[in-house]
C-alpha positions in Angstrom: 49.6 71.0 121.9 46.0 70.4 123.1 43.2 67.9 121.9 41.9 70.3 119.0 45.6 70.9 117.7 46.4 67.3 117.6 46.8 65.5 114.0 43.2 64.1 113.3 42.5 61.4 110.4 40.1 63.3 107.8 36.6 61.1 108.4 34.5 60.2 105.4 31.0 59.4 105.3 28.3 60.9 107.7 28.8 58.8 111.4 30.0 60.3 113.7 31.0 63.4 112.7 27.7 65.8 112.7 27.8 66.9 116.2 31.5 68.3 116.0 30.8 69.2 112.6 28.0 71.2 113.8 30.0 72.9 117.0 32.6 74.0 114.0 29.7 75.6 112.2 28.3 77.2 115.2 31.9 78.4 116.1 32.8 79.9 112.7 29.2 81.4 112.7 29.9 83.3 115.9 33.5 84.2 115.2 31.7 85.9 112.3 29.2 88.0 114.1 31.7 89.3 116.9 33.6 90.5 113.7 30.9 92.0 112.5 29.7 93.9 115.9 32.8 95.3 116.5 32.8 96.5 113.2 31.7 100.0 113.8 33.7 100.6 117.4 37.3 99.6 115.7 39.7 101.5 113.4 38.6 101.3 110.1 41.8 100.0 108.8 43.5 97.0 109.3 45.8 96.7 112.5 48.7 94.8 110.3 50.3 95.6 107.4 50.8 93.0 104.4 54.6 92.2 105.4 53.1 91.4 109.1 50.6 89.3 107.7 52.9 87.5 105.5 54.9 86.5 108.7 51.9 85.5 110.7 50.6 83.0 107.2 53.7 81.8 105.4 54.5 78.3 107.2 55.6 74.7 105.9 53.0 72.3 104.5 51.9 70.7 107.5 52.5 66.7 107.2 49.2 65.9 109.2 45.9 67.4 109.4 44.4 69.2 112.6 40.5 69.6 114.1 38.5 71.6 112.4 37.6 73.9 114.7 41.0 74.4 115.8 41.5 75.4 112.2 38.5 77.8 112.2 39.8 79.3 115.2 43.3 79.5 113.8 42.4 81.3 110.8 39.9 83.8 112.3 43.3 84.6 115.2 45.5 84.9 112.5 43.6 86.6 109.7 41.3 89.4 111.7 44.9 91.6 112.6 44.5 92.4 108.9 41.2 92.8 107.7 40.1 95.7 106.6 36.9 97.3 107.6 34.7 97.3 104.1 32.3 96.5 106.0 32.2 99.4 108.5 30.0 102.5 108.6 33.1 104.9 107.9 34.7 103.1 104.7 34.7 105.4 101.8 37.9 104.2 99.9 36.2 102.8 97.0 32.5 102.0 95.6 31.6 98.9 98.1 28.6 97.9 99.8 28.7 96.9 103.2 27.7 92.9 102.9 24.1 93.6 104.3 23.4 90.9 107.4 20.4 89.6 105.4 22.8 89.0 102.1 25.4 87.3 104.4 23.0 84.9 106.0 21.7 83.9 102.5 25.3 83.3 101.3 26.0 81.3 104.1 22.8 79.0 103.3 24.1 79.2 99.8 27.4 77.4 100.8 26.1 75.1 102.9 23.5 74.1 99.9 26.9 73.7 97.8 24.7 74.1 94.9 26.4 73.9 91.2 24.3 76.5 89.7 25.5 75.2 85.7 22.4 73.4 85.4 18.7 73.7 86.0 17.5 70.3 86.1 20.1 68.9 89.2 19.2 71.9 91.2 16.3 73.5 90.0 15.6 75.6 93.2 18.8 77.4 92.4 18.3 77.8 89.0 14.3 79.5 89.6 15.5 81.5 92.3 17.9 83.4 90.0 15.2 83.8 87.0 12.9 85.2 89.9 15.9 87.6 91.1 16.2 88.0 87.4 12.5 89.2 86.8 12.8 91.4 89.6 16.3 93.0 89.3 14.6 94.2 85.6 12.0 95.6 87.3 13.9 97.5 89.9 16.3 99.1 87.0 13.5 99.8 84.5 15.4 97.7 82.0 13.4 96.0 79.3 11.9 93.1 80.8 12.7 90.2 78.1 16.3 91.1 78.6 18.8 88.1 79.8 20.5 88.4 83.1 23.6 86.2 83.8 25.1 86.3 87.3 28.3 86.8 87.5 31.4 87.6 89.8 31.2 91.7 89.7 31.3 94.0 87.0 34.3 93.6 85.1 33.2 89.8 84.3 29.6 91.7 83.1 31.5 93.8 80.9 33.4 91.0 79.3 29.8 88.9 79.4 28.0 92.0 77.8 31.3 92.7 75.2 31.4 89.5 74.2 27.7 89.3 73.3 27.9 92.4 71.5 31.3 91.0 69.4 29.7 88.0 68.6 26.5 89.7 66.8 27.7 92.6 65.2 30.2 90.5 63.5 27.8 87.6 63.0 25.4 90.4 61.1 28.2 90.6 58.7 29.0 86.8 57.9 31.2 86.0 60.4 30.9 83.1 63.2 33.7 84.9 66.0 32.5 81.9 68.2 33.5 79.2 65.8 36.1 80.7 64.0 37.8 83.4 66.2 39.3 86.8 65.6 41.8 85.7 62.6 40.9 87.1 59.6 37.7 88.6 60.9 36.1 91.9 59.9 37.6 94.7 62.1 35.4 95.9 65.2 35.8 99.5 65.7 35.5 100.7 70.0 34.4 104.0 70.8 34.5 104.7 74.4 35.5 107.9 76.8 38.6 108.8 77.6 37.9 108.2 81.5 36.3 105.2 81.3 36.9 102.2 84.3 39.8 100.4 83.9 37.9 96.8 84.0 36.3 97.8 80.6 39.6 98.2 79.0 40.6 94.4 80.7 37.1 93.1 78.8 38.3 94.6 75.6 41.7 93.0 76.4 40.1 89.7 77.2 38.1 89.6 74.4 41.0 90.1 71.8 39.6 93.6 70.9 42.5 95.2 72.6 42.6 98.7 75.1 45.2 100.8 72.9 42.8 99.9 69.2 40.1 102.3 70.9 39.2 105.3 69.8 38.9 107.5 72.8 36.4 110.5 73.1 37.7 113.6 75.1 35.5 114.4 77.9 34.5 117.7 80.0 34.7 118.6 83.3 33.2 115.8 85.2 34.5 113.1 83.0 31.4 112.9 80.8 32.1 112.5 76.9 31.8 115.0 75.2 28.6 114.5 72.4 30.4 116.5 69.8 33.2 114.5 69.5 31.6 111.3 69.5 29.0 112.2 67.4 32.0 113.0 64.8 33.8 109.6 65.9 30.7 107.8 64.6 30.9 109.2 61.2 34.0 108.6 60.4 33.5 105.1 59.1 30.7 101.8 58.9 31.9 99.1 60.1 30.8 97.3 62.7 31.2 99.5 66.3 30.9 98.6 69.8 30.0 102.2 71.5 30.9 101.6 75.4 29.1 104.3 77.7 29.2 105.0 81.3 26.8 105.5 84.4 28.6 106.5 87.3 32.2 107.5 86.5 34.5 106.3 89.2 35.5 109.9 90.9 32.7 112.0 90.1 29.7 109.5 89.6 28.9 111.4 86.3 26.8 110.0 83.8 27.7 110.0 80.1 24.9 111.5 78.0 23.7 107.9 77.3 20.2 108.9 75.5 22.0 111.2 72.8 24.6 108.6 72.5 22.4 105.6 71.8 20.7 107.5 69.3 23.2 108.4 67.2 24.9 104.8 67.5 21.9 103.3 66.5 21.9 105.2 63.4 25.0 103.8 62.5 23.5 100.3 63.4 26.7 100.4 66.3 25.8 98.1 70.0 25.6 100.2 72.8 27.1 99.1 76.2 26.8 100.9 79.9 29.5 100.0 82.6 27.0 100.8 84.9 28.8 99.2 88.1 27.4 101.3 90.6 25.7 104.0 88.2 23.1 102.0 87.4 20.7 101.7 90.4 20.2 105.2 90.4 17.6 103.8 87.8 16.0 102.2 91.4 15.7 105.9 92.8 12.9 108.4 91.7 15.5 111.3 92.9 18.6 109.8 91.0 16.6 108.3 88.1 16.6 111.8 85.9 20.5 111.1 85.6 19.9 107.7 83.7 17.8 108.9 81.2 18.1 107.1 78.2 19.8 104.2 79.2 17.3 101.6 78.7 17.4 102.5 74.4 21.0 100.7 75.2 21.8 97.1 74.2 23.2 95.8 76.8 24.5 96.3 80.7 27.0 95.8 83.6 26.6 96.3 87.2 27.6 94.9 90.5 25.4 93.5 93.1 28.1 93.8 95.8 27.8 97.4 95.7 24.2 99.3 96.1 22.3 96.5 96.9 24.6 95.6 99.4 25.4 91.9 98.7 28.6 90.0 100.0 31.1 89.8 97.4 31.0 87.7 93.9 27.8 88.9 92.6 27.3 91.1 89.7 24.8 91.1 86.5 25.3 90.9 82.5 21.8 92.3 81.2 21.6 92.2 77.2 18.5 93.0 75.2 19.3 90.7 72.7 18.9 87.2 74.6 19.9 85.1 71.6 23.5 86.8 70.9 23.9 86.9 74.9 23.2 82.9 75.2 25.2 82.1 71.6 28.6 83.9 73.3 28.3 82.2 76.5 26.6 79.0 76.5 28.4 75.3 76.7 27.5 72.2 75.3 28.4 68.6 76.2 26.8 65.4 76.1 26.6 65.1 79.8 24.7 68.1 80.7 20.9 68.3 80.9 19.1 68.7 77.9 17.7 72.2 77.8 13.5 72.4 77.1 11.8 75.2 75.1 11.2 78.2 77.3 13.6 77.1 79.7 16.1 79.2 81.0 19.8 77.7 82.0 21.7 79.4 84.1 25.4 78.8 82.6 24.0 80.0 79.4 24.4 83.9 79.8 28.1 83.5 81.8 31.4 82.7 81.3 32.2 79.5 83.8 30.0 76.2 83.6 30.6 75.6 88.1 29.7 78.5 90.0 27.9 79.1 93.2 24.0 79.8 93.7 24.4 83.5 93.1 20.8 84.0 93.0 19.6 82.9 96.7 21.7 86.0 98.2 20.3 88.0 95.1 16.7 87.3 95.7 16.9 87.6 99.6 18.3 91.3 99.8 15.9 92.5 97.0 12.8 90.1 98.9 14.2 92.1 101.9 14.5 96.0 100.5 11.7 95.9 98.4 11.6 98.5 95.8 11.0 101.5 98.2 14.0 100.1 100.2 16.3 99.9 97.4 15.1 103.3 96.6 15.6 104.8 99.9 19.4 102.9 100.2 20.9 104.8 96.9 18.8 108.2 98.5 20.6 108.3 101.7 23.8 107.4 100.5 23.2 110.2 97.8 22.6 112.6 100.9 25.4 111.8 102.9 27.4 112.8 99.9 25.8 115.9 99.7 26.4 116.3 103.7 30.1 115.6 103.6 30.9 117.5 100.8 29.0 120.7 102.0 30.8 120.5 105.2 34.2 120.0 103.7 33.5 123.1 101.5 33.7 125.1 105.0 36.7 124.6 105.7 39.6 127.0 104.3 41.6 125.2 102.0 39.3 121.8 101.1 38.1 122.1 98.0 35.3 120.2 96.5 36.1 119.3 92.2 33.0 117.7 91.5 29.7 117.9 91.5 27.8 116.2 93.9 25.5 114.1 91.8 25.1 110.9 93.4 27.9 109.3 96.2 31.0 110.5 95.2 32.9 112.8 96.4 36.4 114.7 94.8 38.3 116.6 97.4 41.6 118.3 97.1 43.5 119.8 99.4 45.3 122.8 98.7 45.6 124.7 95.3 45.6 123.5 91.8 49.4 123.2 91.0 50.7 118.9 91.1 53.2 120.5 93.8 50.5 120.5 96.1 49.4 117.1 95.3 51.9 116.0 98.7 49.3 118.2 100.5 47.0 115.6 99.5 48.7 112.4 100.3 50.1 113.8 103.4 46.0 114.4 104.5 45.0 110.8 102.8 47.9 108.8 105.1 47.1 111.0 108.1 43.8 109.4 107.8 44.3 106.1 107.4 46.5 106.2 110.1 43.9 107.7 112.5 41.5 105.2 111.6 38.3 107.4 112.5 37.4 106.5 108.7 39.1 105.0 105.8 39.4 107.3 102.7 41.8 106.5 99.4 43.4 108.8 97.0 43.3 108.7 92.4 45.1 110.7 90.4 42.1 112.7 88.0 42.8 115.9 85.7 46.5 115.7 86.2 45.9 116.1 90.4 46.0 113.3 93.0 42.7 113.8 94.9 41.0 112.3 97.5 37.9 110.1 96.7 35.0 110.0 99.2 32.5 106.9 98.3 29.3 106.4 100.4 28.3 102.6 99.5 27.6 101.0 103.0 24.1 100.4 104.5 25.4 101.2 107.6 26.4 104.9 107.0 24.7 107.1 109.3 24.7 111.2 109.5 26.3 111.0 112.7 29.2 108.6 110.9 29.6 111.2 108.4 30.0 114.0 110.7 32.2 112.1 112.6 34.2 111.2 109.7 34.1 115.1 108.3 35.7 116.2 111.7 38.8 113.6 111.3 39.2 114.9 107.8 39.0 118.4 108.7 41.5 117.8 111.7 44.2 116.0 109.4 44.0 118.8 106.8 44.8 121.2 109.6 47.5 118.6 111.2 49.3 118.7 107.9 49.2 122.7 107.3 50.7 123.1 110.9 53.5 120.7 110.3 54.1 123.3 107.1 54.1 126.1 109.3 
């Protein structure tokens, strides 16, 4: 056992402890970046599976504590075998951003703050910063600029946020308080949404006591998109109060719903219109994307993430409602020990679910301070591109097949023909690329076929990483056709 590992007595109060509390910060800080530099050189998979990592974690209680930096070198030793490589130029699995460096260092200024971003008056830094990254994240979508923004973990929490605004007014336009008294007895709420939406908005609905299976589900076409027709004849089937849920980005093809023609005939029938617009969305930030979001600032209210396009570390997305009011009457708390809240004042903890939360605004404000406007707009064009690279290169190739069209970063490949016998074709390529670890790519099952979904997210996605990660595809398909031969 050395020194480090020794029991130590947990020291309170501020003597003696800041040097070796500053070598443990130093040391976690540069455990951090040797992660991060390695990033694009190692597999982009983790080297241990779940069962291994289980074996390396699971442990008695221990009886006494131990130094904290041994522990921060314990836990980086025993946690790095199995981290995976979101971060890594060739990590296409799912819709992630890459934790930019400049997000990361605000985050970690954020935790060492240890700001409780519930009130504005206690930490009123916190609380400005996120209306500024408020103003600004408006701005950069084109959304109306008097909307409210809460900050909240991602977008499945935005789609409760934004559901539960839009619960709480349409039923409060017809008499009834849902905040005060609940769902019993309450006039019904009808949901129309597509057939393919994400699965987070049916956990909202869930959440919120409106229930996934009460929906009424619009058929869609080829890329996922609902079809007009039949929603248009969904809406006039009945007037009672509707939440109409829409969606920017769908998860495989990155199609947009026809959001303009589906606002306006909501509207008619006085129904709230939500976007899931996780990832969608910021093609509002980009003048060669922006023609696919047409229409979907006439909506009432919107989700996204911030820990996918612009790039922040994780537990950051945005609730946007038009209607400020019915967004702070669902959300806000009230106690005689928090701060009074002035006229013209905005409180954070008004527009989101949890009253303690972290300063999500600092990180926010620094990637958007950093990217600027063109920058943001030149992230979502080159990921956009690289789409368009891999997919036109996968189409060369006898036997890859690409389902979708390339629209914005997503990618639908299949290999082999349409029948589901061929769907082990698919797998069979999917594991032989994880288990190459050149790049990290994940399957879905979409139209009745398991596919494989390409998703270019990071920052730090280069041409040369998608050719690179095009060759090991290419090589896997043809490692899988030989083994059939």
């Amino acid at each position: 056992m050395n020194d480090l590992s020794r029991p130590r007595e947990l020291k309170t109060g501020t003597a003696g402890w800041k040097s070796e509390h500053d070598a443990m910060l130093r040391q976690a800080a540069e455990r951090a970046m040797s992660f991060r530099r390695a990033l694009d050189s190692r597999p982009q998979k983790p080297a241990r599976s779940f069962a291994e990592m289980r074996e390396s974690f699971i442990a008695p209680l221990p009886e006494e504590g131990s130094d904290g930096r041994f522990v921060i070198e314990e836990l980086a030793a025993l946690a790095e075998p199995g981290l995976a490589a979101m971060t890594g130029p060739r990590f296409f699995g799912w819709v992630m951003g890459a934790s930019h460096p400049i997000g990361i260092a605000a985050d970690w200024l954020t935790s060492a703050w240890g700001q409780n971003c519930g009130g504005h008056t206690v930490t009123p830094a916190a609380a400005a910063c996120e209306e500024a990254a408020a103003n600004w994240l408006l701005d950069l979508l084109d959304l109306p600029r008097d909307a409210s923004v809460g900050f909240v973990t991602g977008a499945t929490v935005a789609n409760f946020t934004c559901l539960a605004a839009a619960r709480g007014e349409l039923l409060r336009r017809v008499g009834w308080d849902v905040d005060a008294n609940g769902l019993f007895g309450a006039p019904t709420i009808r949901v129309i949404i597509g057939e393919e939406a994400h699965a987070s908005v049916f956990s909202a609905l869930q959440f919120l006591g409106l229930g996934y299976e009460r929906v009424i589900r619009i058929p869609t076409d080829a890329m996922g998109r609902m079809r007009i027709d039949e929603f248009e004849s969904a809406m006039s089937q009945g007037d009672q109060p509707t939440i109409v849920i829409a969606q920017a980005g769908h998860i495989n093809t990155g199609a947009f719903d026809p959001i303009l023609r589906i606002a306006k005939i909501a509207h008619r029938g006085n129904a709230w219109v939500h976007v899931d617009g996780a990832f969608g969305l910021w093609a509002r930030a980009c003048p060669s994307t922006a023609l696919l979001a047409t229409g979907i600032e006439t909506a009432d209210s919107w989700a996204t993430d911030g820990h996918k396009w612009l790039q922040l570390p994780y537990d950051c997305g945005f609730a946007i409602v038009r209607n400020a009011e019915a967004h702070r009457r669902s959300m806000a708390i009230t106690a005689s020990y928090l701060p009074a809240v002035a006229a013209g004042e905005r409180n954070p903890s008004h527009y989101v679910p949890e009253l303690s939360r972290r300063a999500r605004g600092f990180a926010a404000w620094a990637m958007i301070r950093a990217l600027g406007r063109r920058g943001v707009a030149q992230l979502v064009a080159h990921h956009c591109g690289i789409a368009r690279r891999m997919a036109q290169a996968l189409r060369q190739e006898a036997g890859i097949r690409v389902l979708n069209e390339v629209e914005l970063n997503q990618v639908v490949v299949r290999f082999g023909g349409d029948d589901p016998a061929d769907d082990i074709l698919t797998s069979k390529v999917i594991a032989r690329i994880q288990a190459d670890g050149t790049c990290f790519a994940a399957g879905a099952q979409w139209k009745g076929l398991w596919i494989m979904r390409l998703s270019v997210t990071s920052w730090a996605t280069s041409e040369a990483d998608a050719d690179r990660s095009v060759a090991a595809i290419i090589g896997a398909w043809r490692a899988v056709q030989a083994e059939g031969t």
